[in-house]
C-alpha positions in Angstrom: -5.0 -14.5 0.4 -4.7 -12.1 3.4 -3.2 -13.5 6.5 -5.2 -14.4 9.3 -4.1 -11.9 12.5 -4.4 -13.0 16.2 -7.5 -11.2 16.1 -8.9 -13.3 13.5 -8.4 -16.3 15.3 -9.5 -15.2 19.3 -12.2 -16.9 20.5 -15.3 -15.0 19.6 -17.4 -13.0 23.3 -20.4 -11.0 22.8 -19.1 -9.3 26.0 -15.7 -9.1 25.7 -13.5 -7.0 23.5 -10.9 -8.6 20.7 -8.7 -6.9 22.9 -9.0 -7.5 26.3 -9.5 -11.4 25.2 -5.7 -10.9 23.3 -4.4 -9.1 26.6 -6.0 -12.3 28.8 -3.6 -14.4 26.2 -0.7 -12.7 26.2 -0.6 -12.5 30.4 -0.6 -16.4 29.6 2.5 -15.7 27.0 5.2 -18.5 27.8 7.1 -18.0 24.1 10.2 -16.5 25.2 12.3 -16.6 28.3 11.3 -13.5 29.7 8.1 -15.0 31.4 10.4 -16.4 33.8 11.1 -13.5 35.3 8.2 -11.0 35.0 5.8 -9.6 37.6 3.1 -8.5 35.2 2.5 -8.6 31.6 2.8 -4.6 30.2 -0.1 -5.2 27.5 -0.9 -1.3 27.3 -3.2 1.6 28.2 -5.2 4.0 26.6 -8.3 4.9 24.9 -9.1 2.1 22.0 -10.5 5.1 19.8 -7.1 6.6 19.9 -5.8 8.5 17.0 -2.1 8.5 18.1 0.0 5.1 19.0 2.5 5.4 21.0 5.2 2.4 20.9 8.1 2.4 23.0 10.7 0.0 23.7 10.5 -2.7 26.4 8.7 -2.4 29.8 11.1 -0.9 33.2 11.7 -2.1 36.9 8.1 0.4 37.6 6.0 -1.1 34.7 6.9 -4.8 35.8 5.2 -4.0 38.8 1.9 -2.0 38.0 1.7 -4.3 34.6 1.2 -0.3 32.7 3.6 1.3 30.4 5.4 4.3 31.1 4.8 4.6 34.7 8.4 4.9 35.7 10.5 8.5 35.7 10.0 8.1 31.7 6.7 7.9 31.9 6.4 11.6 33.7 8.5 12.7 31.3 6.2 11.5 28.7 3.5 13.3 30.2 5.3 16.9 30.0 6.2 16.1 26.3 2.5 15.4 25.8 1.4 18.1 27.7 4.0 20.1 25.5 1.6 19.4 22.6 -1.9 19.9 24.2 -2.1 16.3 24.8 -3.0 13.9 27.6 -2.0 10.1 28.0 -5.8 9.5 28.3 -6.3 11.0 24.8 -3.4 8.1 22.7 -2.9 4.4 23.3 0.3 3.3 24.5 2.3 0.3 24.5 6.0 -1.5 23.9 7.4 -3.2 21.3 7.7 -6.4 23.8 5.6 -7.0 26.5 7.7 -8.1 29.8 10.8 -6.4 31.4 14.2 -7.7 29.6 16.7 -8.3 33.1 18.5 -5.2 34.1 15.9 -3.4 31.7 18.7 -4.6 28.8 17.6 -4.0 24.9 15.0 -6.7 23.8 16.6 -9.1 21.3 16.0 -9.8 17.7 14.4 -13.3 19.0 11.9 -11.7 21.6 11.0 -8.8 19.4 10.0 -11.2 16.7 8.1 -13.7 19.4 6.1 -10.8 20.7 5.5 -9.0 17.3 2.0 -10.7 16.6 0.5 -9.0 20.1 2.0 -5.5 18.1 0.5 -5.8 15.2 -3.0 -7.4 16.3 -2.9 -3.9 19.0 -2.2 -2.4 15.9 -5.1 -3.8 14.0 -7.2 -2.9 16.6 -6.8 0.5 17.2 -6.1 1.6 13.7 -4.5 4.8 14.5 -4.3 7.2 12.1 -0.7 8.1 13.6 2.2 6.0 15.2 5.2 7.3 17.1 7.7 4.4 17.4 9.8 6.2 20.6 13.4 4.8 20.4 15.2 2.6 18.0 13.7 -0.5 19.4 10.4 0.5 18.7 11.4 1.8 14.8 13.3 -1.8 14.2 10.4 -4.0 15.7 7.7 -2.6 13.4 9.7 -1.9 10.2 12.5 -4.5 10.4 14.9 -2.2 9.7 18.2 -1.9 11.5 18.7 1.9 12.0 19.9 4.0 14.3 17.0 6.1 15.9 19.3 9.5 14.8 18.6 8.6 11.6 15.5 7.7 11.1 13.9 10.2 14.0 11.7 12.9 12.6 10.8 11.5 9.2 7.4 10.4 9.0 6.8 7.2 6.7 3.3 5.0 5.7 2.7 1.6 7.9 -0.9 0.0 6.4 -3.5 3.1 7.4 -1.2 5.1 9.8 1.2 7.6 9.9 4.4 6.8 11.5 7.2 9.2 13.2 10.2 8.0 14.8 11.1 10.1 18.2 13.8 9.6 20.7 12.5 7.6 23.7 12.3 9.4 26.7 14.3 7.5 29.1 17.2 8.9 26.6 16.1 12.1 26.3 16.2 11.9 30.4 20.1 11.1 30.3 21.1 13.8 27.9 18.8 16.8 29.2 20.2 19.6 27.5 17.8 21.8 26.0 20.4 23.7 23.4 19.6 23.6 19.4 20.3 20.6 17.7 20.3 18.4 20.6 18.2 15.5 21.5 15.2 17.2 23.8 15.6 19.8 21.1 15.1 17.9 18.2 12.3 16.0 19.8 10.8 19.1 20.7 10.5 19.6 16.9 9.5 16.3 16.2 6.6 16.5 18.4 5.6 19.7 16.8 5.2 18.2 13.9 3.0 15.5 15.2 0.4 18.0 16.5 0.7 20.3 13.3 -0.6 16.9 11.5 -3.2 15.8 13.9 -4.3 19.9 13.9 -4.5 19.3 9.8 -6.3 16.2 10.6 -8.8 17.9 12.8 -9.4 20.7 10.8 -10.1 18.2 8.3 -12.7 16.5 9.6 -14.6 19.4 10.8 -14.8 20.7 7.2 
């Protein structure tokens, strides 16, 4: 028998999305010790018919007080690695493995991964994108489980339910190691990000066919 998600069990509107009904519940979210501290809930942002999903790790000091994701100096770096690809922030759904601001922006733990994991997955559900980039090793543990480091695992795309997933550095590493020489991080992304738009290109082409 399939499990029941959080979507499954929202309290049906004619006039109000799954979604925004699961965003009104999670600004409510009292699981884990990090509502003490918050400003705003970081839900997400983005077009709901997104084809690319873009998880990062935890919201920062700039998303705990506009309650969006990647607003902060990783955020505009975000939107020159789109832009890199032809792509705008408009165009993919984005959102973080955990939905408030860990103190002093420290990694989330196991604990308050796993409490906010069922907000994931019913975003997840939602949105059914055909592709997932999980951006930093956060991101990769929270929706596989697996404890790797993000140099492993970056770069090789794997199967989650209907989407395509790709593991990338997050930005706000990529902005403390800028160098741009072969082999390094911003390089490697570079080539990981090419790869994401030479699938979604084989995607398109696809569907026009």
């Amino acid at each position: 028998m399939k499990q029941r998600s959080l979507l499954d069990i929202l309290p049906s509107s004619n006039s109000t999305s799954p979604l925004k009904t699961l965003k009104k519940t999670c600004a409510r979210c009292t699981q884990c010790g990090l509502h003490k501290n918050r400003t705003k809930v970081v839900f997400g942002s983005g077009t709901l018919e997104a084809d690319i999903m873009l998880i990062g790790e935890a919201p920062g000091q700039t998303e705990d007080k506009t309650g969006k994701p990647f607003t902060g100096k990783a955020g505009k770096l975000l939107d020159k690695m789109l832009a890199s690809i032809n792509l705008e922030r408009g165009q993919i759904y984005l959102t973080n493995i955990i939905k408030c601001r860990p103190p002093n922006n420290r990694t989330p733990t196991e604990k308050e991964i796993e409490t906010c994991r069922p907000y994931l997955l019913a975003q997840i559900e939602f949105i059914n994108p055909k592709f997932i980039v999980l951006a930093g090793g956060s991101a990769y543990r929270g929706l596989t489980g697996k404890r790797k480091p993000i140099s492993q695992v970056r770069g090789k795309w794997f199967k989650w339910h209907n989407s395509k997933c790709i593991s990338i550095f997050h930005p706000a590493y990529l902005l403390r190691n800028p160098s741009l020489e072969k082999g390094s991080p911003k390089w490697l992304t570079w080539q990981d990000l090419i790869s994401l738009k030479r699938k979604l290109n084989k995607l398109t082409t696809k569907l026009h066919q």
